[in-house]
ROBA-310836 format. One record per residue: z, y, x of N, C-alpha, C in turn. Coordinates in steps of 0.1 Angstrom, whole numbers, padded with zeros to 4 digits, always signed. Layout:
N
ZYXZYXZYX;...
END
This chain:
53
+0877-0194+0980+0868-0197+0970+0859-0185+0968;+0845-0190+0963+0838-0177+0965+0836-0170+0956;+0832-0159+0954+0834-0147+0939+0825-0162+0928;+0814-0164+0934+0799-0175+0921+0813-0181+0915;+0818-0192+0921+0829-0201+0921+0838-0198+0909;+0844-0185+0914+0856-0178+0907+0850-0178+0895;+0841-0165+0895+0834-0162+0880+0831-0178+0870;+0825-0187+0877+0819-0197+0866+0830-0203+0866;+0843-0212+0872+0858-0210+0868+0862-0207+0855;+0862-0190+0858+0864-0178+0846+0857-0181+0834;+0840-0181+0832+0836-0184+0823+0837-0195+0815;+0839-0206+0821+0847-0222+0816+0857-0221+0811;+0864-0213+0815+0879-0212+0806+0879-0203+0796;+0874-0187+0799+0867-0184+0784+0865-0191+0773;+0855-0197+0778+0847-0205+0767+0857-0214+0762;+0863-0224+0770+0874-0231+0763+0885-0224+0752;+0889-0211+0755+0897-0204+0750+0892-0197+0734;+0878-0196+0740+0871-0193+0726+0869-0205+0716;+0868-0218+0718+0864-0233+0713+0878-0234+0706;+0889-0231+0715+0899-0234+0706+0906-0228+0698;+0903-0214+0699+0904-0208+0689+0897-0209+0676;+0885-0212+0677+0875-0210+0666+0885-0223+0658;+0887-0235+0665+0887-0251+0661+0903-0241+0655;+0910-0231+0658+0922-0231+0649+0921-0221+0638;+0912-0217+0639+0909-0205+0626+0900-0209+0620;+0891-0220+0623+0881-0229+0617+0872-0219+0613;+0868-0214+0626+0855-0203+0626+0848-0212+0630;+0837-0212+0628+0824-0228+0636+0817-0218+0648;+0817-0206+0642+0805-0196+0651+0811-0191+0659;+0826-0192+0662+0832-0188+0675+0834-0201+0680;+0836-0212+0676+0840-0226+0681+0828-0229+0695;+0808-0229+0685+0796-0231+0687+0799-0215+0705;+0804-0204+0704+0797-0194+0709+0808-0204+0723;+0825-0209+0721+0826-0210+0730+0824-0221+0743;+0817-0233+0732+0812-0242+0738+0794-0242+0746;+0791-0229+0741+0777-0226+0748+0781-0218+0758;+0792-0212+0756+0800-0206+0771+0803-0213+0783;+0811-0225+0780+0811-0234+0789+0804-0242+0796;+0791-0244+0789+0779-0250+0794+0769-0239+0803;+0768-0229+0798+0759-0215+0809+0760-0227+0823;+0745-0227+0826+0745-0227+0841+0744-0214+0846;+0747-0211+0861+0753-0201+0869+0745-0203+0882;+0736-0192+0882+0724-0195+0896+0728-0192+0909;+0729-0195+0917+0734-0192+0931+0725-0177+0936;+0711-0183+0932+0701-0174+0936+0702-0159+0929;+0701-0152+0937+0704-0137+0932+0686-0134+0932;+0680-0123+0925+0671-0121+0920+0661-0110+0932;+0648-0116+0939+0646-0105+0948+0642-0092+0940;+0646-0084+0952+0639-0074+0951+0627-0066+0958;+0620-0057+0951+0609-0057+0962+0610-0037+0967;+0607-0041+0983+0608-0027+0984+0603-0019+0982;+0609-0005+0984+0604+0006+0975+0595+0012+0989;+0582+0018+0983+0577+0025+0994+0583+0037+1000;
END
C-alpha cells in the first residue's frame, strides 16, 4: 500500500474517531470538525518546485 493510501486511510479513521466522539459527549464542533476530516480530498500531485539558480 502506498504512504498517499496509508495516510488518507489514517485520516478517515481520525475523522470517524473524532464524529464519534463528539456524537458521545454531544460536542457538535468536534462531531462537524470530524466529519470534514473524513471528506478532505488528498492530492496525488505533489506541488512543483522551481529551481534555484
Amino acid at each position: 500500500m502506498s504512504a498517499q493510501k496509508t495516510s488518507d486511510l489514517s485520516d478517515k479513521l481520525k475523522g470517524s474517531v473524532k464524529e464519534s466522539i463528539g456524537k458521545l459527549v454531544g460536542d457538535p464542533k468536534i462531531e462537524a470538525e470530524g466529519k470534514s476530516q473524513q471528506k478532505l480530498p488528498k492530492s496525488d500531485v505533489k506541488p512543483k518546485t522551481t529551481p534555484k539558480p
